[in-house]
Backbone as numpy.savetxt, mean C-alpha at the origin, in Angstrom:
# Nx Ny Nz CAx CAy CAz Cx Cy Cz
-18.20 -15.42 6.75 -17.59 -14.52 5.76 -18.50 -13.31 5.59
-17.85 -12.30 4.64 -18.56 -10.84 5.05 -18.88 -10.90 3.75
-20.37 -10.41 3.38 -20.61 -10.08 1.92 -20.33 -9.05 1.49
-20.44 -9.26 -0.30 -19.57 -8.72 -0.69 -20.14 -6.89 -1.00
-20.92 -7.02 -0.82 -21.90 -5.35 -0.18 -21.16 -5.11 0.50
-21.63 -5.33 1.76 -20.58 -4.82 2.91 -19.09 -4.71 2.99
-18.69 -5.36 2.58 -16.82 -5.74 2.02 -16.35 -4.30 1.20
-17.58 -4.22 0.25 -17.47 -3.16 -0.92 -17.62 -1.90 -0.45
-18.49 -1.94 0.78 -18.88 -0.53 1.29 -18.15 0.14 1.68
-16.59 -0.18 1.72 -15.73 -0.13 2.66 -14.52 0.34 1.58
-14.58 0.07 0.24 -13.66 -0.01 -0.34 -13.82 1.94 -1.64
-12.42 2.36 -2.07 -12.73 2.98 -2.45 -12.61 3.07 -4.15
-12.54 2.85 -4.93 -12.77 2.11 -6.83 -11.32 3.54 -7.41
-10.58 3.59 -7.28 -9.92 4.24 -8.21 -9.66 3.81 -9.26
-8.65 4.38 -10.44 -8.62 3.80 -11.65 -7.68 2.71 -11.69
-6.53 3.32 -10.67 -6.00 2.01 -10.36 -6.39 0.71 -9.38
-6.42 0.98 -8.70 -6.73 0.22 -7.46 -7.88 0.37 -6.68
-7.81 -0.84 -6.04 -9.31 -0.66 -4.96 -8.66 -0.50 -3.57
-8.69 0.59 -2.92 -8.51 1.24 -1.74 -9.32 0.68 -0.54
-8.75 -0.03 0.54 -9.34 0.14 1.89 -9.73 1.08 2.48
-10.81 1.69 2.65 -11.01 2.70 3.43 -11.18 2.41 5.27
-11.27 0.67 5.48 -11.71 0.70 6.96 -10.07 0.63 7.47
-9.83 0.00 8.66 -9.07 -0.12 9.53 -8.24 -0.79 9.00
-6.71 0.15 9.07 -5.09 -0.55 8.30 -4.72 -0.53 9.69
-3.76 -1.50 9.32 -2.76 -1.99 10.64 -1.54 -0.74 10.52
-0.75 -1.03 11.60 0.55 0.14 11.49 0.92 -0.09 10.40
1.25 -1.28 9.20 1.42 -1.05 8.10 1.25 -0.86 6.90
-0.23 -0.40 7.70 -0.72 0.07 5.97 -1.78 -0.84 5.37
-1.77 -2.44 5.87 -2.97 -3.59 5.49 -3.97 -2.92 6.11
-4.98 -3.51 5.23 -6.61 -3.17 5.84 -6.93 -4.46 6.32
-7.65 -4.26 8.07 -8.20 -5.42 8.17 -9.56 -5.30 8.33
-10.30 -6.69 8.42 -11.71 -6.47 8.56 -12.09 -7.70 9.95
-12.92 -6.84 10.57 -13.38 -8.22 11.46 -14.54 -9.46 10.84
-14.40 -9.96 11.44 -15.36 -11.53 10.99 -15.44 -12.28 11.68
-16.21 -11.98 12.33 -17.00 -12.70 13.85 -16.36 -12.33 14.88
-15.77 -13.17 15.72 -14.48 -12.43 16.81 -12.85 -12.68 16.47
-12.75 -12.97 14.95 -11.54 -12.58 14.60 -11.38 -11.25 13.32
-10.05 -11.11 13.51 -9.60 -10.10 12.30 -8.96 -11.08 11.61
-9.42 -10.02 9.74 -8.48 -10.87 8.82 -8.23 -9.87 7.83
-7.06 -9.78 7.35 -6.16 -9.03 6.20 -7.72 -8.82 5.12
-7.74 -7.12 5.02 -8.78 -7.22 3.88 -8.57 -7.98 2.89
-7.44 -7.52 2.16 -7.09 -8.16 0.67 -6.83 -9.70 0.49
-6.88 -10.08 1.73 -7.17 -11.86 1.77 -8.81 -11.97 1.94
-9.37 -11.77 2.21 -11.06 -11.47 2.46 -11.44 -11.16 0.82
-10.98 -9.87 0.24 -11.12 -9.56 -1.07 -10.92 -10.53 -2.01
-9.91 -11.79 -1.72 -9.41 -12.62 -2.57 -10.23 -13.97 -2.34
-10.83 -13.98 -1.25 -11.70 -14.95 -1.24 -12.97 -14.59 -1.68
-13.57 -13.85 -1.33 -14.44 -13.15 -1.75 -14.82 -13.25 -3.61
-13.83 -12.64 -4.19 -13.97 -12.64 -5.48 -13.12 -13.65 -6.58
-12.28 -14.88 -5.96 -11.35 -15.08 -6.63 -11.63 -16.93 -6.21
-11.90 -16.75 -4.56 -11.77 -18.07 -4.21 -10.77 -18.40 -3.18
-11.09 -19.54 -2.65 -10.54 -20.42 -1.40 -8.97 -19.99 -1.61
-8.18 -19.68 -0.34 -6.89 -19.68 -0.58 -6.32 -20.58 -0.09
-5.55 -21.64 -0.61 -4.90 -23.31 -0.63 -4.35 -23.15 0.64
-4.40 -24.14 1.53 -3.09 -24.36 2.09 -1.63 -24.09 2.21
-1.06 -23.19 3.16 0.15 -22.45 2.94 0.47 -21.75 1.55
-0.40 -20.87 1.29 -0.42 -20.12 -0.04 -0.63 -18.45 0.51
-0.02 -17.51 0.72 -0.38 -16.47 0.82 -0.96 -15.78 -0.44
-1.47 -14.49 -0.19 -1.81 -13.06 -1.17 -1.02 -12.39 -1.11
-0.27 -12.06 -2.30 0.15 -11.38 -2.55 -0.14 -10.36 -3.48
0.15 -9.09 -3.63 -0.23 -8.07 -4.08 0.87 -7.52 -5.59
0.15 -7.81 -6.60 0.86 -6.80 -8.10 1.11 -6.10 -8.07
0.23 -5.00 -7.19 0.68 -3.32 -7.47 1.17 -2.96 -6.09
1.74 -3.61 -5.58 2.36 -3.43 -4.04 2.07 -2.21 -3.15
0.45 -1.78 -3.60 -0.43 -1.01 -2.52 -0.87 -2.28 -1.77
-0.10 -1.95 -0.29 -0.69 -2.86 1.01 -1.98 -2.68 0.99
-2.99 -1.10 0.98 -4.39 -1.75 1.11 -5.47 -1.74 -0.19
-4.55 -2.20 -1.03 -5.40 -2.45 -2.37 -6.03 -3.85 -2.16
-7.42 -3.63 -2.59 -8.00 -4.66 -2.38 -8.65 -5.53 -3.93
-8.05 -4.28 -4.68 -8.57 -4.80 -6.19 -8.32 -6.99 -6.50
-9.36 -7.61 -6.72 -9.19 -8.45 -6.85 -8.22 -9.06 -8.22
-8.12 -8.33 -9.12 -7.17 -8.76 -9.93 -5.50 -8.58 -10.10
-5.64 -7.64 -8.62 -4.21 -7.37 -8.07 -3.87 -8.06 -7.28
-4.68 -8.71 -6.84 -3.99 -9.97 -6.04 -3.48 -11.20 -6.44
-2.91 -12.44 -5.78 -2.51 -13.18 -6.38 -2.37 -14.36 -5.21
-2.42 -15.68 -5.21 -1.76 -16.48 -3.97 -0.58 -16.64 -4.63
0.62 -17.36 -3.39 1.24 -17.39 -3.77 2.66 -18.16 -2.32
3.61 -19.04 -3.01 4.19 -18.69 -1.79 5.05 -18.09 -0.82
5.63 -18.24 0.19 6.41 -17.01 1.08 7.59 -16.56 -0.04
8.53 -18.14 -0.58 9.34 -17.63 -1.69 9.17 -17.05 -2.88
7.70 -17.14 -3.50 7.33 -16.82 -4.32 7.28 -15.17 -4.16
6.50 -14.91 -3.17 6.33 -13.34 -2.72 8.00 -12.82 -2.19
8.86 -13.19 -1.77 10.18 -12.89 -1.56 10.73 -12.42 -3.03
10.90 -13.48 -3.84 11.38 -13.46 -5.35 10.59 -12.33 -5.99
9.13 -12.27 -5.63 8.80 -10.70 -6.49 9.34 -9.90 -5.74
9.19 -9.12 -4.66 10.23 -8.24 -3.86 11.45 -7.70 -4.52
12.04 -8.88 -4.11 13.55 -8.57 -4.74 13.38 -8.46 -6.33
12.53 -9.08 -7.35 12.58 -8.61 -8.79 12.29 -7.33 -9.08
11.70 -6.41 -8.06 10.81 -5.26 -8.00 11.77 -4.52 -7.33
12.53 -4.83 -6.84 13.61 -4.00 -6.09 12.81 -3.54 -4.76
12.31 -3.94 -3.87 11.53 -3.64 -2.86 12.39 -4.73 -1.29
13.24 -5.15 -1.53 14.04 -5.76 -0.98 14.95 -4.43 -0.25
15.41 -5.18 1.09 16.81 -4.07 1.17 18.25 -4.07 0.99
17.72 -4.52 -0.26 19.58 -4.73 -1.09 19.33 -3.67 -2.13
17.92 -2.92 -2.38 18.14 -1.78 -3.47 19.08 -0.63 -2.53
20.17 -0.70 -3.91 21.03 0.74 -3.15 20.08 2.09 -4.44
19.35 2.10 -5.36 19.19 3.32 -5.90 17.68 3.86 -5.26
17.94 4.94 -4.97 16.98 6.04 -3.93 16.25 7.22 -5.56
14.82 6.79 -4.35 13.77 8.19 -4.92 13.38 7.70 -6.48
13.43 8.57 -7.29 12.34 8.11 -8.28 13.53 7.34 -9.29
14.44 6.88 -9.18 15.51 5.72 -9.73 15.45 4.71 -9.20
15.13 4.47 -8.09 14.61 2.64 -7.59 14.08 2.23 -8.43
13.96 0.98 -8.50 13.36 -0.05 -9.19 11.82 0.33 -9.48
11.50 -0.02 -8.24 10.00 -0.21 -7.44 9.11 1.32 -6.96
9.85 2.13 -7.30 9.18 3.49 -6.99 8.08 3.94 -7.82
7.59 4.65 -7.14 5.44 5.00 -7.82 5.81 6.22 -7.59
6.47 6.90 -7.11 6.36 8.27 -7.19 7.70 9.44 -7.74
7.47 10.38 -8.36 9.13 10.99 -8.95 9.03 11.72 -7.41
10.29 12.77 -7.85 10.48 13.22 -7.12 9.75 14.22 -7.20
9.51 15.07 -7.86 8.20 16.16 -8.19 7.19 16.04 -7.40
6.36 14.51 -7.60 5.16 14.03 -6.77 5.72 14.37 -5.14
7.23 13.70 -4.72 7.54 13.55 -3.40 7.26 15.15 -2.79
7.77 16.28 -3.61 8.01 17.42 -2.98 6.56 17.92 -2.85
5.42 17.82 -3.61 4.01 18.03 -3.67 3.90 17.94 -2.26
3.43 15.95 -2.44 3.26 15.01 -1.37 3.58 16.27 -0.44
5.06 15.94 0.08 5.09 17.10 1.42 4.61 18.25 2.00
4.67 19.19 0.83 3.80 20.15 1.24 2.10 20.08 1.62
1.67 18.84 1.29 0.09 18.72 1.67 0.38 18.15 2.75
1.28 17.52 3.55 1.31 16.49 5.02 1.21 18.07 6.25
0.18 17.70 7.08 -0.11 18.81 8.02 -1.54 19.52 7.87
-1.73 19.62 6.22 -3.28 19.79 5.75 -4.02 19.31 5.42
-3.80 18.00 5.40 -4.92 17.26 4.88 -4.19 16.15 5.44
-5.38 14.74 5.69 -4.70 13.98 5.95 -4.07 12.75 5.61
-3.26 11.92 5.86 -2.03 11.32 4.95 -2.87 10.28 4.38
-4.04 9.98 5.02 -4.88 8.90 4.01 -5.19 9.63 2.48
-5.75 10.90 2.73 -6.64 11.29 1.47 -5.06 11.73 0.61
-3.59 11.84 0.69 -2.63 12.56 0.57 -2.38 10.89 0.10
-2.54 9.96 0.56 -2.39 8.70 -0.21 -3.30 8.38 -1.01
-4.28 8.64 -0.83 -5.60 8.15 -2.28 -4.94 9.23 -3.20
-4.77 10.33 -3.32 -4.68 11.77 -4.48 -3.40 10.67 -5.14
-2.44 10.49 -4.64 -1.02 9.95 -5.52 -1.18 8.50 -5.66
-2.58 7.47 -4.78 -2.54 6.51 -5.11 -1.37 5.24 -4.56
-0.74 5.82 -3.41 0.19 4.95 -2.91 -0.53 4.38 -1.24
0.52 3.20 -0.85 -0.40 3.39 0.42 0.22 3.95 1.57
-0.84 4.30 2.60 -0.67 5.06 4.01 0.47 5.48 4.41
1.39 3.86 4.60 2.36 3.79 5.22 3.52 4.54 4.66
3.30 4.74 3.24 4.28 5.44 2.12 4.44 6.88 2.59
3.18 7.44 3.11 3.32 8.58 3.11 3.72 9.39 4.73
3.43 8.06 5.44 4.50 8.24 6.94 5.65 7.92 6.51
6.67 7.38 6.30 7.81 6.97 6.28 8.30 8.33 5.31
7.73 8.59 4.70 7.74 10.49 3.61 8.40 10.95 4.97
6.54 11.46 5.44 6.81 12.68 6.88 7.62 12.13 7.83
7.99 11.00 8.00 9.15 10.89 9.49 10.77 11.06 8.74
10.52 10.82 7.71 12.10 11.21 6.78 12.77 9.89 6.80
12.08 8.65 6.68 12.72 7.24 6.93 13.16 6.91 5.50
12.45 7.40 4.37 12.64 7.46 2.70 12.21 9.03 2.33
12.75 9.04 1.14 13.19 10.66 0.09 13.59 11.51 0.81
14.41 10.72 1.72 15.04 11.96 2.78 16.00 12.80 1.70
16.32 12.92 0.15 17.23 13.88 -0.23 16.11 14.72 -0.48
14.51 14.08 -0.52 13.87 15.43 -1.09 13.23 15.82 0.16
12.89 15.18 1.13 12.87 15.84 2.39 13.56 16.83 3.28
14.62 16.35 3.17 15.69 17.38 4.06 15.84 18.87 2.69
15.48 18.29 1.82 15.19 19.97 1.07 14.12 20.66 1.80
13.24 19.87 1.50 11.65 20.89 2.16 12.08 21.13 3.25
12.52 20.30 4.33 12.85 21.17 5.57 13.67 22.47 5.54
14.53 22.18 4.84 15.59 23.11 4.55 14.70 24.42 3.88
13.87 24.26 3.23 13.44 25.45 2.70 12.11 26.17 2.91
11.87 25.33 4.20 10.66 25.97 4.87 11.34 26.62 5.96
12.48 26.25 6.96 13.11 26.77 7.78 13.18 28.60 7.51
């Protein structure tokens, strides 16, 4: 196991959350190596500060930043258990309400149109620490996969 120095060295303390700064997967998890395997930071973080995770018990995450590593945002838990928050959170894909009326949304639309205009100058990590969401939030922004009504504006009005 990795101490918790080193673990920490890695991490960044906002007011909300504790930020991965090392290596996220395409979706946004931070992983860490440990010996010649990789393991999910925020499972590392949860052992680390919280304790052994049971037998078929995942981590799951409160503030549904993938690389928050804050230990009191985590949680074990199981696959249905983490399904059932999803869907209570509206983070499921049965939410039909879009942009800052979802359930589960962290950002208005105000933030979204910001957000965009900084993607190209800075990069989408530090454009995710400033609003506090994670990585992956702010690709799925720039490819137009979500707030495409406030996206296809900015395009529209940078054209």
């Amino acid at each position: 196991m990795i101490e918790k120095d080193a673990f920490l060295s890695r991490v960044e303390k906002t007011e909300k959350c504790w930020l991965w700064r090392g290596v996220v997967t395409e979706y946004g998890y931070g992983i860490v190596k440990i010996g010649d395997k990789y393991e999910r930071a925020h499972r590392v973080s949860y052992q680390l500060f919280n304790g052994e995770i049971q037998k078929g018990l995942m981590v799951c995450h409160h503030c549904d930043v993938r690389n928050c590593v804050k230990p009191d945002h985590l949680y074990a838990g199981t696959a249905k258990e983490n399904s059932q928050d999803r869907e209570r959170r509206g983070r499921g894909n049965r939410c039909s309400r879009i942009g800052e009326d979802g359930p589960g949304a962290k950002l208005s639309d105000e933030d979204v149109l910001r957000l965009n205009y900084m993607i190209g100058k800075i990069s989408q990590i530090e454009i995710a620490a400033r609003f506090e969401v994670d990585p992956s939030l702010v690709s799925k922004i720039k490819t137009g996969r979500i707030w495409t009504h406030i996206t296809k504006r900015v395009s529209y009005q940078r054209q």
